[in-house]
DRENDO-1510 file (C-alpha; in Angstrom, 1 decimal, always signed):
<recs>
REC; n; res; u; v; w
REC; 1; UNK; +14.4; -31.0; -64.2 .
REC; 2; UNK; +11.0; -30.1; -63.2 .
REC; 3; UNK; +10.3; -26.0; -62.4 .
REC; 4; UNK; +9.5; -26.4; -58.8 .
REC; 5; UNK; +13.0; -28.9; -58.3 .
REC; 6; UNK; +14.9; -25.8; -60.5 .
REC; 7; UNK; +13.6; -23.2; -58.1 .
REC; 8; UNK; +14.5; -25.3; -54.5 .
REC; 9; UNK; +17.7; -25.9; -56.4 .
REC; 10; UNK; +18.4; -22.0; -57.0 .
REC; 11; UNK; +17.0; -21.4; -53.6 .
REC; 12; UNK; +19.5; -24.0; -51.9 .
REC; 13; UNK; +22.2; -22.5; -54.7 .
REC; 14; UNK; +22.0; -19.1; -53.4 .
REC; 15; UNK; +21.2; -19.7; -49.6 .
REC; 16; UNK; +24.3; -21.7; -49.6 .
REC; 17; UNK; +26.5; -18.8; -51.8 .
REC; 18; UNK; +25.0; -16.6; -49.3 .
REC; 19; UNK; +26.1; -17.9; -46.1 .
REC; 20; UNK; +25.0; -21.4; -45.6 .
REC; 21; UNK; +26.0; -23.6; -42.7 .
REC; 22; UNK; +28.5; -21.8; -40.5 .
REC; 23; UNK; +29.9; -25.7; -40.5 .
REC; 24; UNK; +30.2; -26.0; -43.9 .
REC; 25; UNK; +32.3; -22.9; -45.1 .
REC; 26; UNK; +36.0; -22.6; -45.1 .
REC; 27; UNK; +37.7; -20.6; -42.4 .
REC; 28; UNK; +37.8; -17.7; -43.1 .
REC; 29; UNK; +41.5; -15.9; -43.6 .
REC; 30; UNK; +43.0; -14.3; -40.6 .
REC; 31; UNK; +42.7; -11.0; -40.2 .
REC; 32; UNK; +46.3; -9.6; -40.7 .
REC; 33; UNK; +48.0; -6.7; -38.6 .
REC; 34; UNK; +49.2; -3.4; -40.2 .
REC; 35; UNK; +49.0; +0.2; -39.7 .
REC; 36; UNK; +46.6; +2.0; -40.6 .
REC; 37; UNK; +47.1; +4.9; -43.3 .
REC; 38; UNK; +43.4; +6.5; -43.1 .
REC; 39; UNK; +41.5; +7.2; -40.4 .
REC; 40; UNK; +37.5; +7.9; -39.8 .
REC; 41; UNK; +35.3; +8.1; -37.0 .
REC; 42; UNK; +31.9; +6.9; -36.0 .
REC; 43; UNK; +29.5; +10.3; -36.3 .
REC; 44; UNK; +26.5; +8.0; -34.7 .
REC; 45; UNK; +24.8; +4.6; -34.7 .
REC; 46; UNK; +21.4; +3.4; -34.4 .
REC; 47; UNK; +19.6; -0.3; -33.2 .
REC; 48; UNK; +17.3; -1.8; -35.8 .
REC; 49; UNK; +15.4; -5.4; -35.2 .
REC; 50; UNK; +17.0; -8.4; -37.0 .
REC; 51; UNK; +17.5; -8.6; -40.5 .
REC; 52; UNK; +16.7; -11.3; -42.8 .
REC; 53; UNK; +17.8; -9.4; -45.7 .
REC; 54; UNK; +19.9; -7.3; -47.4 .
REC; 55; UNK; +19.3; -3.8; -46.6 .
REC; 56; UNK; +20.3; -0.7; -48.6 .
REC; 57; UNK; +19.7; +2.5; -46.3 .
REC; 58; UNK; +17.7; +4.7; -48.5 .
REC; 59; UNK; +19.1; +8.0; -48.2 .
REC; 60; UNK; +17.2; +11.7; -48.5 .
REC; 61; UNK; +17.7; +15.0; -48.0 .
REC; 62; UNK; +19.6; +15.4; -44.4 .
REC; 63; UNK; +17.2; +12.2; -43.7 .
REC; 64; UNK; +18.0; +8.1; -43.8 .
REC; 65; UNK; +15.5; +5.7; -44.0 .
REC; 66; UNK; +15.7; +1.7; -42.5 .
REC; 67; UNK; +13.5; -1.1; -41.9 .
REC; 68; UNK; +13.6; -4.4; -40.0 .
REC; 69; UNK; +12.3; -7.9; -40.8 .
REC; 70; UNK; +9.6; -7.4; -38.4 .
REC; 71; UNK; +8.2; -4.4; -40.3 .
REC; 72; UNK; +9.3; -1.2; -38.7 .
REC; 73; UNK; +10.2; +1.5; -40.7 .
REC; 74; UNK; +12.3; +4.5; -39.3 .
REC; 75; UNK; +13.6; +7.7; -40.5 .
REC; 76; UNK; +16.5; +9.1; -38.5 .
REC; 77; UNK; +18.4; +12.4; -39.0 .
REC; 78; UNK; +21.3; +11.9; -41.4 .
REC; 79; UNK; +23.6; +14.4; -39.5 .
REC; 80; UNK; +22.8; +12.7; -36.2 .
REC; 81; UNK; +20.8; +10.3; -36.6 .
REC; 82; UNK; +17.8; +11.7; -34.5 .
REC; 83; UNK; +14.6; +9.7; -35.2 .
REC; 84; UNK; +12.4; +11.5; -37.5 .
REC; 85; UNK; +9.7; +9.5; -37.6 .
REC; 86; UNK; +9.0; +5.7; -36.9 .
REC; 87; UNK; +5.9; +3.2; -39.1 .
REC; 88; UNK; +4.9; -0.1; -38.9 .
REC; 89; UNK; +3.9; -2.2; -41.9 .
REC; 90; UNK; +1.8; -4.5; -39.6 .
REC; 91; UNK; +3.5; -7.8; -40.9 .
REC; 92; UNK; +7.2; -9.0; -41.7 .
REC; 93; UNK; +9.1; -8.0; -44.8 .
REC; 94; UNK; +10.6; -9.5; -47.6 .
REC; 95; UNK; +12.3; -6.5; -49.1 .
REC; 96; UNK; +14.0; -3.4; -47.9 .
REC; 97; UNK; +13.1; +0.0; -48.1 .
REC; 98; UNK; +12.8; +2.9; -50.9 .
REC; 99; UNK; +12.2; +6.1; -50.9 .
REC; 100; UNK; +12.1; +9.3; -52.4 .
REC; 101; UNK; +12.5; +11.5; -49.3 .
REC; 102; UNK; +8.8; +12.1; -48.9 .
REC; 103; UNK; +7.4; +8.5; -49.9 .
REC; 104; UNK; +8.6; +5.3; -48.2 .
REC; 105; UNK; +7.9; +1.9; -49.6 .
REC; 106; UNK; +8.2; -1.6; -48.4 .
REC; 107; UNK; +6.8; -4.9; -49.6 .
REC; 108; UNK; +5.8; -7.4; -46.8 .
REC; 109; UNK; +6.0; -11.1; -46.7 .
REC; 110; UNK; +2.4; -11.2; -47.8 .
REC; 111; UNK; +3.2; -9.3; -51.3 .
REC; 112; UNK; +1.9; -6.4; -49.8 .
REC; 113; UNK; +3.3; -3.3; -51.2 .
REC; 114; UNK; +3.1; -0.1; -48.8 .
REC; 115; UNK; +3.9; +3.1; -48.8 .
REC; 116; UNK; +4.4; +5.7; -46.0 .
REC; 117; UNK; +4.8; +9.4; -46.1 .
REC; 118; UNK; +5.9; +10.9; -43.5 .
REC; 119; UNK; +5.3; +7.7; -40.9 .
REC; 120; UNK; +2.0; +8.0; -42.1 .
REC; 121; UNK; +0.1; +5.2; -44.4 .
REC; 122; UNK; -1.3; +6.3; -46.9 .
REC; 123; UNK; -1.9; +3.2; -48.7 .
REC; 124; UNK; -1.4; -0.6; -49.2 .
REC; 125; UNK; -1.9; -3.0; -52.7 .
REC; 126; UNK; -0.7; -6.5; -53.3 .
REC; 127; UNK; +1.3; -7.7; -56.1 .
REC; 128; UNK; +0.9; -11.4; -57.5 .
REC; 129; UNK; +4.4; -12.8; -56.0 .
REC; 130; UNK; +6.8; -12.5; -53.7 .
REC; 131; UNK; +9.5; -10.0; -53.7 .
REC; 132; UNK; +13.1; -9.4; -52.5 .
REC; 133; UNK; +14.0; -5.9; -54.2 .
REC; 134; UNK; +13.4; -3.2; -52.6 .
REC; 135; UNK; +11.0; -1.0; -54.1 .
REC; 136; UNK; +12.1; +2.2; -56.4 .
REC; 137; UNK; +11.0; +5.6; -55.4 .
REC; 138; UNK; +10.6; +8.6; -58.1 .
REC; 139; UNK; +8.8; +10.6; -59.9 .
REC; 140; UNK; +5.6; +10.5; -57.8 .
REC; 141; UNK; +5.8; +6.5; -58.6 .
REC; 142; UNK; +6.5; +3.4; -56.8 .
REC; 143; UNK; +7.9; +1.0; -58.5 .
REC; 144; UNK; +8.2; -2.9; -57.3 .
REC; 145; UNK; +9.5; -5.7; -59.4 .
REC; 146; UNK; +8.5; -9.3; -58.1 .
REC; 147; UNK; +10.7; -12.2; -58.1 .
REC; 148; UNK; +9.1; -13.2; -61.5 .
REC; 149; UNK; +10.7; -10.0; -63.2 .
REC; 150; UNK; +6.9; -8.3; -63.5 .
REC; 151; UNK; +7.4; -4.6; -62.9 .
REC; 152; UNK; +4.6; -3.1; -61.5 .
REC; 153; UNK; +4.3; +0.9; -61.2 .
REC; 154; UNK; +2.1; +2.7; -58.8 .
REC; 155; UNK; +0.8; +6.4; -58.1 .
REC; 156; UNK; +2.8; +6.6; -55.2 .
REC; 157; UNK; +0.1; +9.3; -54.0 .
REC; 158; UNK; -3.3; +6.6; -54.1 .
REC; 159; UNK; -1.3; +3.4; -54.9 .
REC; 160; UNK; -3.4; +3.0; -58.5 .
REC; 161; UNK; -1.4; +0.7; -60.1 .
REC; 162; UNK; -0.1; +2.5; -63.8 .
REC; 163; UNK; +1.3; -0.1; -65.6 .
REC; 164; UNK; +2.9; -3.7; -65.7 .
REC; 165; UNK; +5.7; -5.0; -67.7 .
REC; 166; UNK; +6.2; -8.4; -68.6 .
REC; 167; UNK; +8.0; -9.5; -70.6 .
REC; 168; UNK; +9.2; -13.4; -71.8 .
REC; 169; UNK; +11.9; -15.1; -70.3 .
REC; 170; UNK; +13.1; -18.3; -68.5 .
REC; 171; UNK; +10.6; -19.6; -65.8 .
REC; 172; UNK; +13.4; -20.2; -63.2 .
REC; 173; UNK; +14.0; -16.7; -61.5 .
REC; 174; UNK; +16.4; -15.8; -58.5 .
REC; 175; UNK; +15.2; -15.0; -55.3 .
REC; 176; UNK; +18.1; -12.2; -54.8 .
REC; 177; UNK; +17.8; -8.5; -54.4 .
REC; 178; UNK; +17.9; -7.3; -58.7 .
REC; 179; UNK; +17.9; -4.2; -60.5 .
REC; 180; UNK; +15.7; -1.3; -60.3 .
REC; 181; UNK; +16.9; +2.3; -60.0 .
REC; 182; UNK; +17.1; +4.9; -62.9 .
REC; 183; UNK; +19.1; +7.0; -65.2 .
REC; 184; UNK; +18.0; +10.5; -65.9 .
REC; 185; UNK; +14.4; +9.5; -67.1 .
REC; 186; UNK; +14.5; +6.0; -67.8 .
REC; 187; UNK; +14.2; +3.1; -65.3 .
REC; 188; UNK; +16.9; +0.5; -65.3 .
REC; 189; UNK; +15.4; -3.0; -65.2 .
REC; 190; UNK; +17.1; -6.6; -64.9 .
REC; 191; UNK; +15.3; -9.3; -67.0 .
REC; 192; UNK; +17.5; -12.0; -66.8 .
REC; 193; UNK; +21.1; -11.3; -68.0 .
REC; 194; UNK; +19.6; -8.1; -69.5 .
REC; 195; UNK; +20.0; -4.5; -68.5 .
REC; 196; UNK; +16.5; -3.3; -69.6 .
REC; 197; UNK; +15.7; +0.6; -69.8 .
REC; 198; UNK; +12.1; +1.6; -69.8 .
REC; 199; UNK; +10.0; +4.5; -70.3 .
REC; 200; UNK; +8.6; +5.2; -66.2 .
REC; 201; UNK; +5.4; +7.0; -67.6 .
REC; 202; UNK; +4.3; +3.9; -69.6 .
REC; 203; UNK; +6.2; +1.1; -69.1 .
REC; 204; UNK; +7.2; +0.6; -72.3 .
REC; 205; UNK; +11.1; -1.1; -73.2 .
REC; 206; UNK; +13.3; +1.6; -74.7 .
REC; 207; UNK; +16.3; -0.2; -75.5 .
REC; 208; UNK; +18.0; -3.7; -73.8 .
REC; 209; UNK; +21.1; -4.9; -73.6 .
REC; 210; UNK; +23.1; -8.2; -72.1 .
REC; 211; UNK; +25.7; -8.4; -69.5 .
REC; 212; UNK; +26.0; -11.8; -69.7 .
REC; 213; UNK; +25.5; -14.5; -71.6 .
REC; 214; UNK; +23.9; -17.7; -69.6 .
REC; 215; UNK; +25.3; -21.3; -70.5 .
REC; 216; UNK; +24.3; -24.5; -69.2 .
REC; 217; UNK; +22.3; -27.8; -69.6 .
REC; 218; UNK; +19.4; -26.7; -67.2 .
REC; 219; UNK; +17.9; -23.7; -65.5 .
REC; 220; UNK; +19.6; -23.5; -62.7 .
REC; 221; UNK; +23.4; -23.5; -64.6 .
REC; 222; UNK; +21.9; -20.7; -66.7 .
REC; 223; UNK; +20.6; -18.6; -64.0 .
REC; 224; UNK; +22.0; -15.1; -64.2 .
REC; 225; UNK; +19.9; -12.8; -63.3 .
REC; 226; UNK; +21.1; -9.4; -62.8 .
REC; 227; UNK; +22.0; -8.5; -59.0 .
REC; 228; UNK; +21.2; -5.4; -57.6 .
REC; 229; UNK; +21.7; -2.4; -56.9 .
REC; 230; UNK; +23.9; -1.5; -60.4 .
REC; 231; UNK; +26.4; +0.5; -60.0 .
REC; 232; UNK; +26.7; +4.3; -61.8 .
REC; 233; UNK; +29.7; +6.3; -63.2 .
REC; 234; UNK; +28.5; +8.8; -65.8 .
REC; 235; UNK; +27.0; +7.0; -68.3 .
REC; 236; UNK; +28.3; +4.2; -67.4 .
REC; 237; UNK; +26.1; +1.0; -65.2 .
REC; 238; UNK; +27.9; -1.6; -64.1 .
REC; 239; UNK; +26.1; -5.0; -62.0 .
REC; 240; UNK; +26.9; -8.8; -61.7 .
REC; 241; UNK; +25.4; -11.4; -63.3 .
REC; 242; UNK; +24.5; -14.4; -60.7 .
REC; 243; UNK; +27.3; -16.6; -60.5 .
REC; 244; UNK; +27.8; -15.8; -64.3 .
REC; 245; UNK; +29.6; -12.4; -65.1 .
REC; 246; UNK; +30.5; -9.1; -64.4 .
REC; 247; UNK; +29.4; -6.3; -66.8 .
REC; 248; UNK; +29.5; -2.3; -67.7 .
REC; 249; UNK; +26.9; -0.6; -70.7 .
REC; 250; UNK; +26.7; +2.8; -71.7 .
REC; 251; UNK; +23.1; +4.1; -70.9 .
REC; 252; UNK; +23.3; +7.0; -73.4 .
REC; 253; UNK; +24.1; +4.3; -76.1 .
REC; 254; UNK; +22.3; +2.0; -75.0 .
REC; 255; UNK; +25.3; -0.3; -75.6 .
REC; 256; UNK; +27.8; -2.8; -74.0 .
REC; 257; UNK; +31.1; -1.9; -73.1 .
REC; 258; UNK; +32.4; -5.0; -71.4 .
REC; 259; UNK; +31.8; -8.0; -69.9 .
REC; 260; UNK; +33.9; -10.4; -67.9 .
REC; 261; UNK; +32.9; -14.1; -66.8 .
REC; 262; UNK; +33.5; -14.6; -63.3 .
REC; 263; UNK; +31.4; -15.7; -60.1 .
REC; 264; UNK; +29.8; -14.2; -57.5 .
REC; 265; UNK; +26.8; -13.3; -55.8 .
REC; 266; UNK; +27.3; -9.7; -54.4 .
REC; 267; UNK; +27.1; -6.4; -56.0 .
REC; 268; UNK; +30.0; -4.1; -57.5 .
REC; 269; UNK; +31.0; -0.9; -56.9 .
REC; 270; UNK; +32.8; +1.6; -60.1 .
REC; 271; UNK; +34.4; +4.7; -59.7 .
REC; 272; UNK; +35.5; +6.3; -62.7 .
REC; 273; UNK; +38.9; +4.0; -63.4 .
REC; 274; UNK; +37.7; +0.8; -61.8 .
REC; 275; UNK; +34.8; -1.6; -61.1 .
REC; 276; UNK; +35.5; -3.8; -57.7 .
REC; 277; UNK; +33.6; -6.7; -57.0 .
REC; 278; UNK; +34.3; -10.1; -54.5 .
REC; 279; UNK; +34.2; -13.7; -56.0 .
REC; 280; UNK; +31.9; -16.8; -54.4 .
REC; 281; UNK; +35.4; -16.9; -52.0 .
REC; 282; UNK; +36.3; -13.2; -51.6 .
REC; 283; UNK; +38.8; -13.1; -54.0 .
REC; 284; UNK; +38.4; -9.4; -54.8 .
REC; 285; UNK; +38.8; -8.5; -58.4 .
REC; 286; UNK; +39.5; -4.3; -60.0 .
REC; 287; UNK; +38.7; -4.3; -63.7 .
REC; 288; UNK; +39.7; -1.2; -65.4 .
REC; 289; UNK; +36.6; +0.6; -66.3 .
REC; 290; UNK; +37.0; +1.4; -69.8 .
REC; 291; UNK; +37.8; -2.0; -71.0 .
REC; 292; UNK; +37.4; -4.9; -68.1 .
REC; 293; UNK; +40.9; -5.5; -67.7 .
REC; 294; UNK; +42.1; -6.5; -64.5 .
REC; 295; UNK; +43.8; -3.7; -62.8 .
REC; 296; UNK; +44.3; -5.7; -60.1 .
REC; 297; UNK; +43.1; -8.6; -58.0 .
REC; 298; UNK; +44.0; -9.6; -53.9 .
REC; 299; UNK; +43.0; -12.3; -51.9 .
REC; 300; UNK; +43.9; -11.2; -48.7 .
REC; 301; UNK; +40.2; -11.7; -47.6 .
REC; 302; UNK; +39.3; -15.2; -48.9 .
REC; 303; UNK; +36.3; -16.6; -47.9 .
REC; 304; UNK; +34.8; -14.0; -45.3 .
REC; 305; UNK; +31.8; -13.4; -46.5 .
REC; 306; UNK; +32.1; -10.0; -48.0 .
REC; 307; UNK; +29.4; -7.8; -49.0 .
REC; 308; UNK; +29.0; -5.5; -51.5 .
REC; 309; UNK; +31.8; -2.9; -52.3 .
REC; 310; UNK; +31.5; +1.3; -52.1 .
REC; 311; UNK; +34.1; +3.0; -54.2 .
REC; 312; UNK; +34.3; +6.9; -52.4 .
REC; 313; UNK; +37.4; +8.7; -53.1 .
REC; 314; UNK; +40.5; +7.2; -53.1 .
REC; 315; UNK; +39.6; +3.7; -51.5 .
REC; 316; UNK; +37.0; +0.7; -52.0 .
REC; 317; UNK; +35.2; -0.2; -48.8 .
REC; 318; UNK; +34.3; -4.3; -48.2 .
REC; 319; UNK; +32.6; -5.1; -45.1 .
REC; 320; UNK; +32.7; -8.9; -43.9 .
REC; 321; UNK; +30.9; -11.3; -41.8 .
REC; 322; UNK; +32.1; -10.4; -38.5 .
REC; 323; UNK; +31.0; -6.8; -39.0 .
REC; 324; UNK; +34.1; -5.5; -39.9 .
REC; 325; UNK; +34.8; -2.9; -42.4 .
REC; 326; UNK; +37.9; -2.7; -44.9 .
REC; 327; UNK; +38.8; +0.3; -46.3 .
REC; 328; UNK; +41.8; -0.6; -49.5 .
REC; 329; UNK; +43.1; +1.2; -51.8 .
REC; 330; UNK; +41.6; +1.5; -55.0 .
REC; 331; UNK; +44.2; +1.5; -57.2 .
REC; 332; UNK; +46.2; -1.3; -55.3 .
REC; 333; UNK; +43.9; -2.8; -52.9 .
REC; 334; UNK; +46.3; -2.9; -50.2 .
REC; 335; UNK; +44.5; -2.6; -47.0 .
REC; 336; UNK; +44.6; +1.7; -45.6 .
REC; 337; UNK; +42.1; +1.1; -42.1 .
REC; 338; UNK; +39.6; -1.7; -40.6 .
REC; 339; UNK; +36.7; -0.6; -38.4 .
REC; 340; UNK; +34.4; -2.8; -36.5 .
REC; 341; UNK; +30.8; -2.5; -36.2 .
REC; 342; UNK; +28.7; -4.9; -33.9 .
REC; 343; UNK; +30.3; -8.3; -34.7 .
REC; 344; UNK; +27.4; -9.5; -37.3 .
REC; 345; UNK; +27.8; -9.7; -41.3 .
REC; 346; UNK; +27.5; -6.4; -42.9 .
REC; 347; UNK; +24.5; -6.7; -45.4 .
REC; 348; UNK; +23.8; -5.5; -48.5 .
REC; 349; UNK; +26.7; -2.7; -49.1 .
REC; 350; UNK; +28.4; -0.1; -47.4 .
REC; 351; UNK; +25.8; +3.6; -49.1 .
REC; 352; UNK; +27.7; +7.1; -49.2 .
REC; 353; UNK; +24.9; +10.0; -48.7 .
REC; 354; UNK; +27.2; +13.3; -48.5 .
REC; 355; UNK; +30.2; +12.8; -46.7 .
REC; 356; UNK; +28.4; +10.5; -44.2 .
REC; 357; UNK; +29.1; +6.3; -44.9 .
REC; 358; UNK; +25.7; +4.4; -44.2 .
REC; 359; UNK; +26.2; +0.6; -43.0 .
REC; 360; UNK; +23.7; -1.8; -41.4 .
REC; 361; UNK; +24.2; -5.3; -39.8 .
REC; 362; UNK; +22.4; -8.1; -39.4 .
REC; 363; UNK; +21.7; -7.8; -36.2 .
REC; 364; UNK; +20.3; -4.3; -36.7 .
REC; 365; UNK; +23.0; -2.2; -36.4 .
REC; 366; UNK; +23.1; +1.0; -38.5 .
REC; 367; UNK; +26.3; +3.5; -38.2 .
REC; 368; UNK; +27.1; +6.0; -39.8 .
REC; 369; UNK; +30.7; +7.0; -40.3 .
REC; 370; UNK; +32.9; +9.9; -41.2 .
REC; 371; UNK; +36.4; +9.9; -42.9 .
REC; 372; UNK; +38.4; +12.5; -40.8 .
</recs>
């Protein structure tokens, strides 16, 4: 198979994982009636543009910043969500947003990284492909990793770019949000199947380990390229492997503790007994987080389009295509209260900042919500 049929072949792979032709999925299950044993409230919402992609809010002190395909960028007030401040990044976006509280980073559909502080630009650079994470904020450094797993790290005051990493690895890449956040003062990185911790000052690897192991007869069967964001207990990160497996390492060993072959495209969630995480039909699947055991496993929600999971307290939150939200239990998953948002898929996953529950639709939506 030649590289440019892999890549339309991943591309049709994960559009059609993703959502694909309303026509073409299965119905999804009926939503069944029972009474609720939590309750929350909605402390204030906000309206967005469309979104094309998944969108983790990125959460500062008192503060919550969003973007919209088209390019805005806003800051609202996290207690009422008050716009702050509102940016334009003059073209559409690829990627969602990151920032650090006082530096805000998108990257445009022209691979044009830029960065914002305070709704002010304060600079713009280009990277060599396209790019679907959202950029990683810290340290006085912005750091963007393209769809060809090149990291590239940036003085997030001038935008002088620092340092690239590149490192070998199968031409056929996924065009799905990856990894990139940190742990204490080392940058977590997906290469591939590989959970990849680097040195944020020079860019050099400090230690890499699999959580997964790709099989297959061509690129595409082997794709498994981390999916982000990566989940953190502890010491303990936890992600899924496209399609491939789900996995937990111990950052301060720089070790794997488990992994666990099952599909899916979606992020997990771990709290400090279990890791949650919905199959390519929604069969949602607990795996004790010490070993990977299945804890439990429900399949009450088959095949409506799930997001990504939050684990916050006692429950693990789900939302679903028709912009509901399910809150279960997280040591049964028996379902404890179901909110609705606006009626479009929830993207990306439900974020906790505080006590306050950050979700966004794709039609633009952002609420935020309380448990009472």
């Amino acid at each position: 198979m030649s590289r440019r049929a892999a890549w339309a072949a991943a591309l049709a792979l994960a559009a059609a994982l993703l959502g694909g032709c309303a026509a073409e999925r299965p119905k999804p299950t009926p939503l069944e009636t029972y009474a609720p044993k939590a309750s929350a409230h909605l402390a204030w919402s906000q309206r967005l543009g469309k979104l094309d992609f998944p969108l983790e809010p990125a959460a500062g002190v008192g503060q919550v910043i969003v973007a919209d395909s088209a390019g805005t960028v806003i800051a609202l007030a996290l207690d009422n969500g008050a716009e702050l401040w509102r940016a334009s990044a003059g073209a559409a976006l690829s990627a969602g947003v990151g920032s650090d509280g006082r530096f805000a980073s998108v990257v445009t559909r022209r691979n044009e990284v830029v960065t914002f502080e305070q709704g002010r630009e304060v600079w713009r650079k280009r990277v060599p492909s396209s790019v679907v994470t959202p950029p990683f904020v810290a340290g006085e450094r912005v750091f963007v990793m393209g769809v060809d797993r090149v990291v590239h790290a940036f003085d997030a005051l001038d935008g002088r770019r620092l340092w690239t990493l590149q490192r070998a690895g199968d031409a056929l890449t996924l065009a799905l949000p990856g990894v990139l956040a940190a742990y204490h003062d080392t940058l977590l990185v997906g290469q591939g199947p590989q959970l990849v911790g680097v040195d944020p000052l020079r860019g050099s690897v400090r230690w890499s380990v699999p959580l997964a192991s790709p099989r297959g007869t061509n690129e595409v069967e082997r794709l498994a390229d981390l999916v982000g964001p990566p989940a953190r207990h502890g010491e303990r990160i936890c992600a899924r492997a496209f399609q491939s497996a789900v996995g937990c390492a111990d950052a301060a060993r720089a070790s794997v503790l488990w992994t666990r072959n099952t599909g899916g495209v979606q992020p997990v969630a771990v709290d400090a007994e279990r890791v949650y995480g919905a199959d390519a039909v929604d069969r949602i699947t607990a795996w004790r987080a010490d070993n990977g055991d299945v804890a439990w496993s429900s399949e009450r929600m088959l095949n409506r389009g799930l997001s990504g999971p939050l684990a916050v307290g006692a429950f693990v939150v789900f939302g679903d295509s028709e912009g509901y939200l399910h809150f279960l239990a997280a040591a049964s998953g028996e379902p404890q209260l179901r909110l609705a948002t606006d009626g479009s898929p929830v993207l990306g996953a439900p974020q906790l900042a505080g006590r306050t529950m950050l979700v966004v639709t794709r039609a633009g939506g952002v609420f935020a919500l309380r448990q009472n």
